[in-house]
NUSE-672052 format. One line per 2 residues: number of its first residue (from 0); their letters; for each residue x, y, z of C-alpha. Coordinates in Angstrom, 3 decimals, padded with zeros to 6 digits. Layout:
// NUSE-672052
NUM) a) X,Y,Z | ...
***
This chain:
// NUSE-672052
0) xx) -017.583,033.136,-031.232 | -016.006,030.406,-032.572
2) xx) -014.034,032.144,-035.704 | -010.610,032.241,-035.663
4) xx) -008.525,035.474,-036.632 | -006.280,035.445,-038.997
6) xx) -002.831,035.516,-039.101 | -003.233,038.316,-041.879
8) xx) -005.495,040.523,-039.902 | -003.378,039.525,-036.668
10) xx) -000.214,040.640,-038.797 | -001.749,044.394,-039.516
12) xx) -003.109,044.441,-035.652 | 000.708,044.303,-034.535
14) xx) 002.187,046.706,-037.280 | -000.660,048.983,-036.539
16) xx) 000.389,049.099,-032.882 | 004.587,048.839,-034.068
18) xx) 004.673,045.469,-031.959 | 008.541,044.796,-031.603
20) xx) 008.900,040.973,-031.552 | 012.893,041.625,-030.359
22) xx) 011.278,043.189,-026.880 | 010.333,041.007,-024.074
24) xx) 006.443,041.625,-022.560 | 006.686,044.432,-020.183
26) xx) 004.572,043.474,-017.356 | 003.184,046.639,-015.410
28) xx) 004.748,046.146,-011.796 | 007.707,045.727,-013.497
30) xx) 008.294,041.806,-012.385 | 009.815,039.194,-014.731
32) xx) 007.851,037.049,-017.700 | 006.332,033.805,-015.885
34) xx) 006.414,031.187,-017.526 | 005.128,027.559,-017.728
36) xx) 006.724,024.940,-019.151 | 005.406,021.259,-020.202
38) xx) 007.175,018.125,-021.873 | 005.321,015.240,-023.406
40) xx) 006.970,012.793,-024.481 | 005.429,010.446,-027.266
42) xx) 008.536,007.954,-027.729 | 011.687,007.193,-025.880
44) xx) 014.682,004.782,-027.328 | 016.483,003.039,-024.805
46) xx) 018.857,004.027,-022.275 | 022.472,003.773,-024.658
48) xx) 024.122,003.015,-021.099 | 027.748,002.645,-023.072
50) xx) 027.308,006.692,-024.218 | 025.484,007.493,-021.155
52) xx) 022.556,008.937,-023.286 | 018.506,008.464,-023.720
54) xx) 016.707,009.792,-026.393 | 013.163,011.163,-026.749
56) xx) 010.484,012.375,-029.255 | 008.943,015.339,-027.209
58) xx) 005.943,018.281,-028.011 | 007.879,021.034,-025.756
60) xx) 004.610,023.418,-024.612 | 005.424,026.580,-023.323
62) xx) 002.777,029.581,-021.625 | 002.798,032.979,-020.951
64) xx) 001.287,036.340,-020.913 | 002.230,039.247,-023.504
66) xx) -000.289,042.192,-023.137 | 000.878,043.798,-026.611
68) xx) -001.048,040.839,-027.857 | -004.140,041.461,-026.862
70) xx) -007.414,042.011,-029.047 | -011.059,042.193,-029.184
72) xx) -012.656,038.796,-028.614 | -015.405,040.009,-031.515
74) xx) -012.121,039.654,-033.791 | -012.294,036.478,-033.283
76) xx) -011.836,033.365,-030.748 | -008.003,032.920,-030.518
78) xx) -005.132,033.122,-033.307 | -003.764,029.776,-034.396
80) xx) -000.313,029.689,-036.728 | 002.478,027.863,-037.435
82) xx) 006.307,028.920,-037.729 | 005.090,032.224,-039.577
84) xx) 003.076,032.915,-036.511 | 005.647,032.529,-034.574
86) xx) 008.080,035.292,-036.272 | 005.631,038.072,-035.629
88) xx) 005.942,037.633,-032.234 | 008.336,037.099,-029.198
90) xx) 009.231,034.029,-027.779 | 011.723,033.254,-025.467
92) xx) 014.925,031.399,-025.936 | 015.203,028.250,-024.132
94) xx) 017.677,025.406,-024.295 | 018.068,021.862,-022.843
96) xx) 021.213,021.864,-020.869 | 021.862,018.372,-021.089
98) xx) 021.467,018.018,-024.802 | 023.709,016.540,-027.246
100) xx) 021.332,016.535,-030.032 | 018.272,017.890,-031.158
102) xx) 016.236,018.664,-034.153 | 012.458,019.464,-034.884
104) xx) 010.483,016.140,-035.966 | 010.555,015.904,-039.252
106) xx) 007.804,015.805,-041.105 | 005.160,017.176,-043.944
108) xx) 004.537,020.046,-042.054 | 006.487,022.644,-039.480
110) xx) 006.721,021.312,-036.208 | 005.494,024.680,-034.347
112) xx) 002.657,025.294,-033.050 | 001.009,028.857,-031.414
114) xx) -002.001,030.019,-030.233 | -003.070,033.469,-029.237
116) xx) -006.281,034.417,-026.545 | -007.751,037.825,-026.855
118) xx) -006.501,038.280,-023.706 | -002.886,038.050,-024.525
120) xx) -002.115,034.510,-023.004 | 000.351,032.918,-025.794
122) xx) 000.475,028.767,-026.099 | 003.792,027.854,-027.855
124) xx) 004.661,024.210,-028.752 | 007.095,022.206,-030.587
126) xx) 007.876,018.851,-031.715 | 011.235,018.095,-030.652
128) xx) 013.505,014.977,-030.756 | 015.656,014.988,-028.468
130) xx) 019.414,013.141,-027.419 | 020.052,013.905,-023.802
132) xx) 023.025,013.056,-021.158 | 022.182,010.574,-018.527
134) xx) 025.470,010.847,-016.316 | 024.989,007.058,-014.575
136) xx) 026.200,005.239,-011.235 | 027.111,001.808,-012.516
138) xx) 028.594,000.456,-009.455 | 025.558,-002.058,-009.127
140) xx) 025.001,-002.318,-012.433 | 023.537,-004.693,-013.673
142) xx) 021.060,-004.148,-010.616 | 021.432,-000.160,-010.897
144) xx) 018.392,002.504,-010.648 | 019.095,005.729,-012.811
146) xx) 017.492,008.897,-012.862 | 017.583,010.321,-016.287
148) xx) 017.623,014.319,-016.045 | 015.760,016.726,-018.429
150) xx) 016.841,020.336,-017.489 | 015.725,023.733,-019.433
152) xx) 016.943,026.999,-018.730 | 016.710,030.499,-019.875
154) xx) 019.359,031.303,-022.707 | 019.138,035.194,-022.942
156) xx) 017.162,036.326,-020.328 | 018.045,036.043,-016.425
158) xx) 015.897,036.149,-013.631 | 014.725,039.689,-013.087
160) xx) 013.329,039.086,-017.025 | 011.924,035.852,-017.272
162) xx) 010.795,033.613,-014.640 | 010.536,029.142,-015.355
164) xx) 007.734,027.298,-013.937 | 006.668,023.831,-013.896
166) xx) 002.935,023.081,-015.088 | 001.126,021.335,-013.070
168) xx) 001.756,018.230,-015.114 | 005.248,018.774,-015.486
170) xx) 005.825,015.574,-017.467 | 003.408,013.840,-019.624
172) xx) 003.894,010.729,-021.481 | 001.663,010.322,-024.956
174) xx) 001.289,006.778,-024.962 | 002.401,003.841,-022.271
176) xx) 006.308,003.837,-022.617 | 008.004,-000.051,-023.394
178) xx) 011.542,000.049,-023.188 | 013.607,-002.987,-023.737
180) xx) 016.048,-002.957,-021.153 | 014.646,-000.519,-018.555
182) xx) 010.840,000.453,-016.635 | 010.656,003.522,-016.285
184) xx) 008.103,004.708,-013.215 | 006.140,007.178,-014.630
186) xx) 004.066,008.127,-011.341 | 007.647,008.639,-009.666
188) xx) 008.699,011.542,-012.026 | 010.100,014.282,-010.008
190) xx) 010.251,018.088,-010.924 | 012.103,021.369,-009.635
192) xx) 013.145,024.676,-010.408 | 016.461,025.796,-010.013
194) xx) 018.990,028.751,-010.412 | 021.673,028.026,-013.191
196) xx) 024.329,030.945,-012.132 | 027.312,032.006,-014.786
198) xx) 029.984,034.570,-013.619 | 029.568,036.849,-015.856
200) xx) 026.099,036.375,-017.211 | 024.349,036.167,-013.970
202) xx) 021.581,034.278,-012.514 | 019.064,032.360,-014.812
204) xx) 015.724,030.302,-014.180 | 016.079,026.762,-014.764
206) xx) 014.095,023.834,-014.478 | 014.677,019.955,-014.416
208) xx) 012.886,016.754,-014.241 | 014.245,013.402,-012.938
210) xx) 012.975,010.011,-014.524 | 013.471,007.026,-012.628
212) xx) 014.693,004.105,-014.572 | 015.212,000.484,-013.402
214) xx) 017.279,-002.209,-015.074 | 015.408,-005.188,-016.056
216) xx) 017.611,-008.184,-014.586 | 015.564,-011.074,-016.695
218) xx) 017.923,-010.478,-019.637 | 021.308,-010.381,-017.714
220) xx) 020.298,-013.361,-015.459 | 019.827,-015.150,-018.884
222) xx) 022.773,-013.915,-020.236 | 025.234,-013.209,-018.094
224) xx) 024.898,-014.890,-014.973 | 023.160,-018.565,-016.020
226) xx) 025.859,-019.522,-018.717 | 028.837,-018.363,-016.395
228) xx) 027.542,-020.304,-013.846 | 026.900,-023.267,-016.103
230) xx) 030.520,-023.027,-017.135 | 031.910,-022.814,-013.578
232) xx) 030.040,-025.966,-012.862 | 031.282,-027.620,-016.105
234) xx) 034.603,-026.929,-014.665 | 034.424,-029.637,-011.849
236) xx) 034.051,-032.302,-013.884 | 037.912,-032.390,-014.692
238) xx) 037.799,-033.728,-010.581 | 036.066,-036.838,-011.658
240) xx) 038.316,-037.483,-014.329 | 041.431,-039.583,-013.659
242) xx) 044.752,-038.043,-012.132 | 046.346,-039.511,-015.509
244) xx) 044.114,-037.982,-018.100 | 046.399,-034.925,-018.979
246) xx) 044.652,-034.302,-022.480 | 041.040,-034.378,-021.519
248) xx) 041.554,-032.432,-018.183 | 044.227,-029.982,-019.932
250) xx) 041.762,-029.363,-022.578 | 038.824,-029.077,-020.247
252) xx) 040.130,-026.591,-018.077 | 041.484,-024.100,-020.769
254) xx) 038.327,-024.202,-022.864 | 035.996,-023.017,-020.376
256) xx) 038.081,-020.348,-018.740 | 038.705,-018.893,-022.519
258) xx) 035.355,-019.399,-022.804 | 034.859,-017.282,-019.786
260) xx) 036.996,-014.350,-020.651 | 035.182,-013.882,-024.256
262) xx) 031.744,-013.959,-022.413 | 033.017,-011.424,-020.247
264) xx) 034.289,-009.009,-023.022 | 031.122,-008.829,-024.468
266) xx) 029.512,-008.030,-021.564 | 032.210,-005.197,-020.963
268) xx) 032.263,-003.559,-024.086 | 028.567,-002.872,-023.862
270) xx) 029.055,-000.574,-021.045 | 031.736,002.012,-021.061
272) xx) 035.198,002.236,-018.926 | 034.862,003.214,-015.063
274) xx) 037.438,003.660,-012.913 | 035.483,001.692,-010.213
276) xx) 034.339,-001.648,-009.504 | 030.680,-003.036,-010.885
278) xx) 028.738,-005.664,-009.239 | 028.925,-007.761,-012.831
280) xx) 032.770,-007.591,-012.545 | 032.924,-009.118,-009.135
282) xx) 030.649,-012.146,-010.456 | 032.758,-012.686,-013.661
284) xx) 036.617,-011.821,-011.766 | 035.419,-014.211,-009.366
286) xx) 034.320,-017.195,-011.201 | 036.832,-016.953,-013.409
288) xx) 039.713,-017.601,-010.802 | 037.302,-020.278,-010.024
290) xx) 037.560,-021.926,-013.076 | 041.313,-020.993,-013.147
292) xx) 041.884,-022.164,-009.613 | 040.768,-026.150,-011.064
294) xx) 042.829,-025.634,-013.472 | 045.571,-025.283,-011.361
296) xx) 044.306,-027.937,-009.439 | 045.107,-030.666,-012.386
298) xx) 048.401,-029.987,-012.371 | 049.128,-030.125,-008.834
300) xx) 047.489,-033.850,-008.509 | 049.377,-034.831,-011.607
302) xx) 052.619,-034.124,-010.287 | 052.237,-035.817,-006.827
304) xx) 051.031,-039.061,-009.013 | 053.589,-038.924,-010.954
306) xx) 056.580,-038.658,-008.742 | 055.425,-041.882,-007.365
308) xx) 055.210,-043.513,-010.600 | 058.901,-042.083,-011.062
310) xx) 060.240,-043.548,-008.041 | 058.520,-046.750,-008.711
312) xx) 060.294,-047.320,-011.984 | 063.658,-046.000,-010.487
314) xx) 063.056,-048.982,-008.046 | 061.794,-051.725,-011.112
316) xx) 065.417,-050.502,-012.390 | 067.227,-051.059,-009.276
318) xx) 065.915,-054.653,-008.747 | 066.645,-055.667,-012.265
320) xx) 070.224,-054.588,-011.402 | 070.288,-056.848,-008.330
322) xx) 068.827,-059.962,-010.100 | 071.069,-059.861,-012.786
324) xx) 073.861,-059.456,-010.201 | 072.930,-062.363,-008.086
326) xx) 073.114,-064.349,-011.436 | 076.420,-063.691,-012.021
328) xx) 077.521,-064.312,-008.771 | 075.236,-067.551,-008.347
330) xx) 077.934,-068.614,-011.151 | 080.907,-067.402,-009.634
332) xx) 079.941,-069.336,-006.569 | 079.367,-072.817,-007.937
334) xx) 081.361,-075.750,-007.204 | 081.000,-077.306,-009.569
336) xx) 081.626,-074.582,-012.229 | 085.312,-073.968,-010.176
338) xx) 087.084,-076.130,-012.560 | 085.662,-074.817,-015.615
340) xx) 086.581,-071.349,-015.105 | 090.034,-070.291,-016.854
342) xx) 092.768,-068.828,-015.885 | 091.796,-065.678,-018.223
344) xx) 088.529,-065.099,-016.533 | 089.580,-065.546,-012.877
346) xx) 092.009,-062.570,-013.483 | 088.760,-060.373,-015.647
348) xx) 088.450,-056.797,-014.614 | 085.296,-058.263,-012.677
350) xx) 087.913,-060.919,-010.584 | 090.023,-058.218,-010.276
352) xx) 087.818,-055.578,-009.236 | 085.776,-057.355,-006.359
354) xx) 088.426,-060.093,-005.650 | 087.688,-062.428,-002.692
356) xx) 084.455,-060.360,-001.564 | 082.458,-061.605,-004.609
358) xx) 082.649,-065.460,-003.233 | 082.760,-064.814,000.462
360) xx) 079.425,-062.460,000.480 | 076.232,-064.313,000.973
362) xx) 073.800,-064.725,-001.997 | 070.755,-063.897,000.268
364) xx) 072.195,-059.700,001.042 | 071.953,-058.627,-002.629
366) xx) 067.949,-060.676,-003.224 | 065.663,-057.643,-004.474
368) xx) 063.102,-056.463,-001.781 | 059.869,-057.415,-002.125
370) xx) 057.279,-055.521,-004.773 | 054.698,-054.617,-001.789
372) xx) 057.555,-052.263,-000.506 | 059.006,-051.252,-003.841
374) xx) 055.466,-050.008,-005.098 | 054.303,-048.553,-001.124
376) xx) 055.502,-044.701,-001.833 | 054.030,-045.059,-005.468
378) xx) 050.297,-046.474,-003.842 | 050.601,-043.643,-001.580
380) xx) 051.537,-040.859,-003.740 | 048.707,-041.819,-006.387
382) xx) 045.747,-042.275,-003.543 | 046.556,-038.892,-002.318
384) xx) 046.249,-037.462,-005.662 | 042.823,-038.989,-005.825
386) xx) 041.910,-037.635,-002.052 | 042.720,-034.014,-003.501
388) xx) 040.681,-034.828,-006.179 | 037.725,-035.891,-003.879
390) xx) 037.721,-033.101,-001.279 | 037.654,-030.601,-004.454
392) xx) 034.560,-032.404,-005.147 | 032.959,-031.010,-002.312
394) xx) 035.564,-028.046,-001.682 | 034.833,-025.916,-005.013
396) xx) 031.107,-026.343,-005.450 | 030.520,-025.354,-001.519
398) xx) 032.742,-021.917,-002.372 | 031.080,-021.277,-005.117
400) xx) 027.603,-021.648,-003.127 | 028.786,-019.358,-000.587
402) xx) 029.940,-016.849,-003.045 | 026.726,-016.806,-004.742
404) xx) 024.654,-016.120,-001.178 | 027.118,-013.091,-000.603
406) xx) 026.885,-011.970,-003.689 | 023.127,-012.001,-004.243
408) xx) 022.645,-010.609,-001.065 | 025.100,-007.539,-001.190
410) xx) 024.310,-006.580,-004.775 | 020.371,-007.494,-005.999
412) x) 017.982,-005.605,-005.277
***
């Protein structure tokens, strides 16, 4: 029939017979409890990929047998009772290995949930929520796959007392699961048994259950990988600006590659410290010596432009020298000056210095050499500067095109 027994009759049914809820079920060939096991899972949170955890709102179903339990189907149809139920009877003690949190669901009601057949067969579920470890791989990240682990095991009871199965639906989601950040493959959910063996315990039944998660790359390619790669580009523009123009391409280089670097911190302290290399620190290491390396470049150009400039004002100076000298001795030289010139003045420091060799040298030895050769080294220094400039043109974008096709092709998917 369809009535239900109490859980007051139930209760005298098990004191009548002195039911010990301490003692496992004794099964009569003397084998251990079997046991299936079920988790559905109504909500998941996001992979936290920094703490290397995922957390879940689960109804944790558990079967098995108990012969002390059973009754007269005339009693009634099946016993159904919450946590007060579940004191009269025994239940086994099971734990999450991988846990670092959990607590019953709160709510208006207990969380527990049991059901007794006449023939003994016990259904025992509770609402749990969940925080679980999710050791991670990030060496492709942010193109990594993870598999997400959710292991149970026997707590007081080894192998020759209770035995863990599977269900045949191992893992059942409530609803269609929408992470932010992740797909999870639901159909690709994979499910074993295990032994879980302590020294000095023994061996105990375990099982686990691997979710496959996949990184959505829409968000990183957006965030990440577009702006860096708009600020790389940015960077060349300091090669179409002129050899001269220390301000703008000073202040053009620096601001992007600080740029860079706090881009790249936020990035990094989203995820936590690994000792090894990730395929999102290659991109951003790399395009920021990149951006430093045309930095650098600035520099370089500037100082071959200006050493010609340098010598070409050290040679200005030396010609003004030699005109005003030819002046002077233009003077000197005169006839007509000759009797004008006192006796004071033909024995100056100057007379004195140079003596005969200031009349008898020619006036056309100390004429200036022409500008075309005094501004030569100068043209040559400065058009080299602005050949640098043009093969970085083609030089930095063309790297940074082949870095990209290695890149994309070693580390996405």
């Amino acid at each position: 029939n369809g009535v239900h027994l109490s859980e007051t009759s139930f209760k005298l049914l098990l004191t009548e017979r002195s039911y010990d809820p301490l003692e496992r079920p004794q099964i009569q060939n003397g084998t251990a409890v079997a046991m299936k096991v079920q988790v559905e899972i109504g909500y998941m949170g996001d992979i936290d990929t920094k703490k290397m955890t995922f957390e879940i709102h689960a109804t944790f179903r558990q079967w098995w047998m108990d012969e002390r339990l059973t009754y007269n189907s005339s009693m009634g149809s099946k016993v159904v009772g919450l946590k007060s139920l579940r004191d009269l009877i025994w239940t086994p003690t099971l734990f999450f290995i991988n846990e670092k949190d959990s607590k019953l669901v709160v709510s208006t009601r207990d969380n527990i949930y049991i059901q007794i057949d006449p023939d003994g067969n016990v259904y025992y579920a509770l609402r749990l929520q969940l925080v679980l470890s999710c050791p991670m791989n990030l060496k492709h990240y942010p193109f990594d796959k993870q598999s997400c682990r959710i292991r149970v095991s026997s707590w007081s009871y080894d192998m020759n007392a209770l035995i863990l199965r599977w269900h045949d639906e191992c893992v059942t989601f409530l609803e269609s699961v929408e992470l932010p950040e992740h797909f999870l493959d639901k159909d690709d959910v994979i499910c074993k048994a295990f032994n879980l063996t302590y020294e000095t315990s023994g061996h105990f039944s375990g099982l686990v259950a691997h979710l496959r998660f996949r990184r959505e790359i829409p968000y990183y390619l957006m965030e990440v990988y577009l702006p860096i790669s708009l600020l790389v580009i940015g960077s060349w523009l300091s090669f179409w600006l002129d050899v001269y123009a220390v301000p703008a391409r000073t202040a053009l280089g620096i601001t992007t590659i600080l740029t860079i670097i706090t881009s790249s911190r936020g990035i990094k302290e989203s995820i936590p410290r690994v000792s090894y290399v990730k395929a999102v620190d290659v991109w951003i290491e790399t395009c920021t010596w990149l951006v430093f390396c045309a930095l650098l470049e600035f520099p370089f150009v500037n100082f071959i432009a200006r050493k010609g400039k340098e010598n070409d004002a050290l040679a200005a100076q030396n010609n003004q020298r030699i005109v005003a000298s030819n002046k002077l001795f233009q003077v000197v030289r005169q006839p007509s000056a000759t009797h004008k010139v006192s006796a004071s003045y033909t024995n100056g420091p100057l007379i004195r210095q140079f003596g005969d060799r200031v009349t008898d040298r020619p006036i056309e030895e100390l004429t200036p050499p022409p500008d075309d050769c005094c501004h030569l080294y100068s043209k040559l220094t400065e058009q080299t500067a602005k050949s640098i400039d043009r093969v970085c043109r083609i030089l930095f974008p063309c790297a940074f095109v082949v870095f990209n096709l290695i890149y994309w092709f070693s580390w996405a998917p």
